[in-house]
C-alpha positions in Angstrom: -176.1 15.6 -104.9 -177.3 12.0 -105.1 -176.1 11.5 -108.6 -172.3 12.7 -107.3 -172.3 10.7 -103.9 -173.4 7.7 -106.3 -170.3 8.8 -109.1 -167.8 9.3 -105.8 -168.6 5.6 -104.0 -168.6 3.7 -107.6 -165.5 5.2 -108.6 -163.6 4.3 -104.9 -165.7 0.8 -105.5 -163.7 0.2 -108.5 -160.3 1.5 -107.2 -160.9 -0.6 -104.2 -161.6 -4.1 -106.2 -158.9 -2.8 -108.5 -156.4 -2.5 -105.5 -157.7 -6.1 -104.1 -157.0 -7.6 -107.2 -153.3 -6.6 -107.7 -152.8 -7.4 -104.1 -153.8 -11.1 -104.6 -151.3 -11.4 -108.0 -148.3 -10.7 -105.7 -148.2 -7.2 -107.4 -147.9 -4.3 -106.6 -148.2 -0.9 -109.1 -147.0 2.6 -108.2 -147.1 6.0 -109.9 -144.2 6.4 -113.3 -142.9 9.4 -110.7 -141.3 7.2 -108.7 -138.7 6.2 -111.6 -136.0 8.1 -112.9 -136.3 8.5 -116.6 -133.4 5.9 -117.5 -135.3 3.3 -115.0 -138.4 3.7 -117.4 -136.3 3.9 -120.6 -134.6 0.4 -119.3 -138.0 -1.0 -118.4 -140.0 -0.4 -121.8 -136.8 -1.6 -124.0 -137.4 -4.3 -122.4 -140.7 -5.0 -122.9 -139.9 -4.5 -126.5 -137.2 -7.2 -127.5 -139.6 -9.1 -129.2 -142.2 -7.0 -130.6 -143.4 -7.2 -133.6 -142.0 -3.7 -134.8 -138.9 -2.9 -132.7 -138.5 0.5 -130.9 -135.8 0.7 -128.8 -136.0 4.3 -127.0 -132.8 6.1 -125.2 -133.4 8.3 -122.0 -133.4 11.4 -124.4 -135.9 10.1 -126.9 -138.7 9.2 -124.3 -138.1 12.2 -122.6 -139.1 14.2 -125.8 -142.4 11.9 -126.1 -143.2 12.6 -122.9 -143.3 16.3 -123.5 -144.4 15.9 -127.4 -147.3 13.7 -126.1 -148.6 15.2 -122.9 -147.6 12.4 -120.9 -148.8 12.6 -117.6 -146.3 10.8 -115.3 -148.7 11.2 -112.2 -150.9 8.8 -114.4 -148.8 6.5 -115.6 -148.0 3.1 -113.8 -145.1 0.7 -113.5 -146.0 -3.0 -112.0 -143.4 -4.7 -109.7 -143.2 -7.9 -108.3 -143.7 -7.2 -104.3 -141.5 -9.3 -103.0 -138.4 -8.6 -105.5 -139.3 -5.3 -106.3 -138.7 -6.1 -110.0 -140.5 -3.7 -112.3 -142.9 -6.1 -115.0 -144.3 -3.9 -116.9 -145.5 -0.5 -117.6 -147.8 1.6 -119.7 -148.6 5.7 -120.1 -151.4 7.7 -120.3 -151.1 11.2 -122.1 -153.7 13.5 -120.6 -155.2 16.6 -123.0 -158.4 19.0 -122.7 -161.4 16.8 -122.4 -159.8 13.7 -123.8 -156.9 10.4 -122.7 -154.5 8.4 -124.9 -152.8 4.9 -123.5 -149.3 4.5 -125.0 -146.1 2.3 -124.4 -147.9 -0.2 -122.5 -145.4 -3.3 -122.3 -144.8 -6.1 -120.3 -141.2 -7.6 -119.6 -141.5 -11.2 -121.9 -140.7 -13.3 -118.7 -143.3 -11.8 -116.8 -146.2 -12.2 -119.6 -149.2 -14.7 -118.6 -150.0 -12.7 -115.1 -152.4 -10.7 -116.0 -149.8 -7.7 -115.7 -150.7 -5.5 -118.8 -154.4 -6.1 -117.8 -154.1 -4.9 -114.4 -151.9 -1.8 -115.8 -154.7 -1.0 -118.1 -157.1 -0.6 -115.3 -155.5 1.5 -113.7 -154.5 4.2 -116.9 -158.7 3.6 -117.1 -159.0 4.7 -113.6 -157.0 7.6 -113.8 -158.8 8.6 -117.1 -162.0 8.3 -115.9 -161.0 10.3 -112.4 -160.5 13.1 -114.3 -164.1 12.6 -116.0 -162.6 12.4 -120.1 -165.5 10.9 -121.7 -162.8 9.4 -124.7 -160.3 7.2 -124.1 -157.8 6.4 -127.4 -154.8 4.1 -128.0 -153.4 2.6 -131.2 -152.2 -1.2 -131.5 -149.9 -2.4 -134.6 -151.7 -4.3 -136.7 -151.2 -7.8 -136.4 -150.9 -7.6 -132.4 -152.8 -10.0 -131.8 -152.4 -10.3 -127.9 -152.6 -6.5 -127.1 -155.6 -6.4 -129.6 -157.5 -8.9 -127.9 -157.0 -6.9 -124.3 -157.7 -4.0 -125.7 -161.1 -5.5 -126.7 -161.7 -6.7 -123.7 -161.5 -3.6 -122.1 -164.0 -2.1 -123.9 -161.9 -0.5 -126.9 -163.7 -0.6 -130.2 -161.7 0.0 -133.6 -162.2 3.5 -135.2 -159.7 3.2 -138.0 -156.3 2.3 -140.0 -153.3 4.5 -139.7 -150.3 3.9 -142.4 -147.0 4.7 -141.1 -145.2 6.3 -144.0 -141.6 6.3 -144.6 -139.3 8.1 -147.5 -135.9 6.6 -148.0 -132.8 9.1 -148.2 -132.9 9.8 -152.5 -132.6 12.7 -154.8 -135.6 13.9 -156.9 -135.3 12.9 -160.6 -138.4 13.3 -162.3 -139.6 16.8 -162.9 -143.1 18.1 -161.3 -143.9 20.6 -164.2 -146.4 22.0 -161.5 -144.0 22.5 -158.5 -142.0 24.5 -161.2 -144.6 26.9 -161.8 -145.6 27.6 -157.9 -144.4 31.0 -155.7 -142.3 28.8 -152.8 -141.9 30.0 -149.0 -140.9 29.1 -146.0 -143.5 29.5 -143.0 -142.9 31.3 -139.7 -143.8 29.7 -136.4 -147.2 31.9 -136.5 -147.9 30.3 -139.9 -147.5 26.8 -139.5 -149.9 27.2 -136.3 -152.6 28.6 -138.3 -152.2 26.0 -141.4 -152.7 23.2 -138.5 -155.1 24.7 -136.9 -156.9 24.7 -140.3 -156.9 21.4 -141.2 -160.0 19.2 -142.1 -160.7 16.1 -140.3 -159.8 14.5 -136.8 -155.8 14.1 -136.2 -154.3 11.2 -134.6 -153.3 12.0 -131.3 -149.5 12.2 -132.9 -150.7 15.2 -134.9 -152.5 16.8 -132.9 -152.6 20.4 -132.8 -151.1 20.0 -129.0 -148.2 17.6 -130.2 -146.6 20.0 -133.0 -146.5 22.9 -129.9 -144.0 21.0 -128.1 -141.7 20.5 -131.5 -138.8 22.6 -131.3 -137.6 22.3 -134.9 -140.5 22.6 -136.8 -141.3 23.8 -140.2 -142.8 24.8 -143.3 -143.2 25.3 -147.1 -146.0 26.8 -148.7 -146.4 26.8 -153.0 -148.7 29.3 -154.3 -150.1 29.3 -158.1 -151.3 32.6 -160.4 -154.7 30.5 -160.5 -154.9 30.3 -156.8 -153.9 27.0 -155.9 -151.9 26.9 -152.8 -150.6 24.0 -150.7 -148.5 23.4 -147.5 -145.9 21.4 -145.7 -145.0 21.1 -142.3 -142.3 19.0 -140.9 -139.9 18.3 -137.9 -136.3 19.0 -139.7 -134.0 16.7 -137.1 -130.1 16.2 -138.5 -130.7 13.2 -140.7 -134.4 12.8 -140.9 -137.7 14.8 -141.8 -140.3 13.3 -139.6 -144.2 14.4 -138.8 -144.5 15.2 -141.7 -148.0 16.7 -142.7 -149.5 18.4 -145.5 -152.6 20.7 -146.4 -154.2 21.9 -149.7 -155.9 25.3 -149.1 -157.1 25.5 -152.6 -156.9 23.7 -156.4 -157.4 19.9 -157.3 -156.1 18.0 -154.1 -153.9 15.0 -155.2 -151.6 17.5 -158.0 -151.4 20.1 -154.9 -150.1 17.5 -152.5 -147.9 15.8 -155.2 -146.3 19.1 -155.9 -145.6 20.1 -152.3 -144.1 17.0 -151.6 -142.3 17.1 -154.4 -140.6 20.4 -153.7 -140.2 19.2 -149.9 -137.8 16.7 -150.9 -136.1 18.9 -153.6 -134.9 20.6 -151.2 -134.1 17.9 -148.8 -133.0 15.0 -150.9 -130.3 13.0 -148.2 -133.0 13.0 -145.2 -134.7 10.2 -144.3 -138.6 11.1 -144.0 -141.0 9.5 -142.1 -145.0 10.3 -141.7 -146.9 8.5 -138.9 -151.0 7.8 -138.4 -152.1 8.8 -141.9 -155.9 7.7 -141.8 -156.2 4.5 -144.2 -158.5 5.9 -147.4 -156.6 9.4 -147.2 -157.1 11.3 -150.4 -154.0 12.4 -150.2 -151.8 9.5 -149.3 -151.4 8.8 -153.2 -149.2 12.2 -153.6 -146.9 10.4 -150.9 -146.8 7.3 -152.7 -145.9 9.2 -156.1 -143.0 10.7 -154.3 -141.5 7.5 -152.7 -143.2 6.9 -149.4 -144.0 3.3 -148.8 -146.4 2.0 -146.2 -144.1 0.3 -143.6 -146.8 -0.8 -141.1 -149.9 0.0 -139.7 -152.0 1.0 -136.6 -155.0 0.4 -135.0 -156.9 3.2 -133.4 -158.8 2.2 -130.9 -161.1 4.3 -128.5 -163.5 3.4 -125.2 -166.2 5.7 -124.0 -165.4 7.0 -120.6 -166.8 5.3 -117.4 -166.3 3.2 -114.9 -165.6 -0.5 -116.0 
């Protein structure tokens, strides 16, 4: 009992010097669910007219990260200047079993130097550490400098690189002798959720197990040899563009598995852009995505802060 009246008054403590210090930067921040969609869409294109890596967003597209993502509206914050009710900034927090993730924080380039993006980070902290999630992850591109340093400051420690891969549109010329000689199929939707599931190693929050549940147009490949060797590729297949994409070697030497999966892949789908976010820097198989075109086009930081008040 002592321990939980001691956990309840430090955590209304912090909201309360929290609250007192927005108050005295003429701020004020309120809850993402007071904002239409398009308001929020308006706001973070803003933030990002000078970023380092453009991403302009429409209505549509952050609506689907929201629900790829688990973004938790409730959770999320947009800063306004109180007496013009002008919205500053904004950041999200994506809430999953036992865990956080800080995304799109931004603030509007007029309104930098206020200490906005700070105070919107203490409050996606407050609301991660209400709900008692001992981790706490974010990524920052490379090279960010500013966001880096705050991040730091907050308590975020780096955990790794993550390579954001991109494929442009062009038809397969070389031969993979053994791509040739594998059994190909397509995967059903139970099938690519046990190949996931399966994978080795910690995901990025992006390719998460969570995230490909809420992908509407996802799927698969498998290639199978006499010898045993099998492989996999899942994908989002959008009009013009492969993206998330992900693969998995079940058996036989790694890097030729990989190389041959991704090989047939684009085969098959030789006009479609392709793009693969948050491979983990030192990836064993990242070299089968450079032998079949992929470039690395930037990278990420992950970050993550141990839960707790402060």
């Amino acid at each position: 009992m002592i321990n939980i009246a001691l956990d309840t008054y430090t955590s209304r403590r912090a909201l309360q010097n929290y609250q007192t210090k927005v108050a005295q930067k003429s701020l004020m921040v309120l809850p993402a669910t007071h904002f239409s969609v398009e308001e929020l869409t308006d706001a973070y294109n803003q933030t990002r007219v000078d970023y380092i890596i453009p991403m302009p967003m429409t209505a549509a597209r952050l609506q689907e990260y929201i629900d790829a993502y688990d973004i938790d509206l409730t959770a999320s914050y947009v800063a306004l200047d109180t007496p013009s009710r002008a919205m500053l900034g904004l950041g999200m927090l994506g809430v999953r079993e036992g865990r956080s993730w800080v995304t799109r924080l931004g603030v509007l380039p007029a309104s930098r130097g206020r200490g906005v993006g700070q105070i919107i980070m203490e409050r996606l902290v407050l609301e991660s550490n209400r709900r008692e999630f001992p981790h706490i992850w974010l990524e920052v591109i490379k090279g960010n400098a500013p966001a880096h340093t705050l991040f730091q400051k907050m308590g975020f420690v780096e955990t790794r690189e993550l390579i954001v891969a991109r494929r442009a549109p062009a038809p397969v010329v070389v031969a993979n002798e053994l791509a040739a000689e594998a059994a190909v199929c397509e995967l059903n939707a139970a099938e690519l959720t046990t190949r996931l599931a399966a994978r080795q190693g910690r995901p990025n929050w992006l390719n998460e197990n969570e995230t490909f549940t809420h992908v509407p147009q996802l799927k698969g490949l498998e290639l199978r040899w006499a010898d045993g060797s099998a492989g996999w590729v899942v994908y989002e297949d959008a009009r013009l563009q492969m993206k998330r994409i992900t693969v998995g070697v079940e058996a036989g030497e790694p890097l030729g598995v990989a190389t041959a999966v991704l090989h047939q892949l684009h085969r098959q789908n030789p006009i479609k852009d392709s793009i693969s976010e948050n491979i983990p820097e030192g990836d064993p198989l990242w070299p089968a995505y450079e032998a079949n075109g992929y470039f690395d086009s930037f990278r990420r930081v992950e970050m993550l802060k141990q839960g707790g008040i402060g």
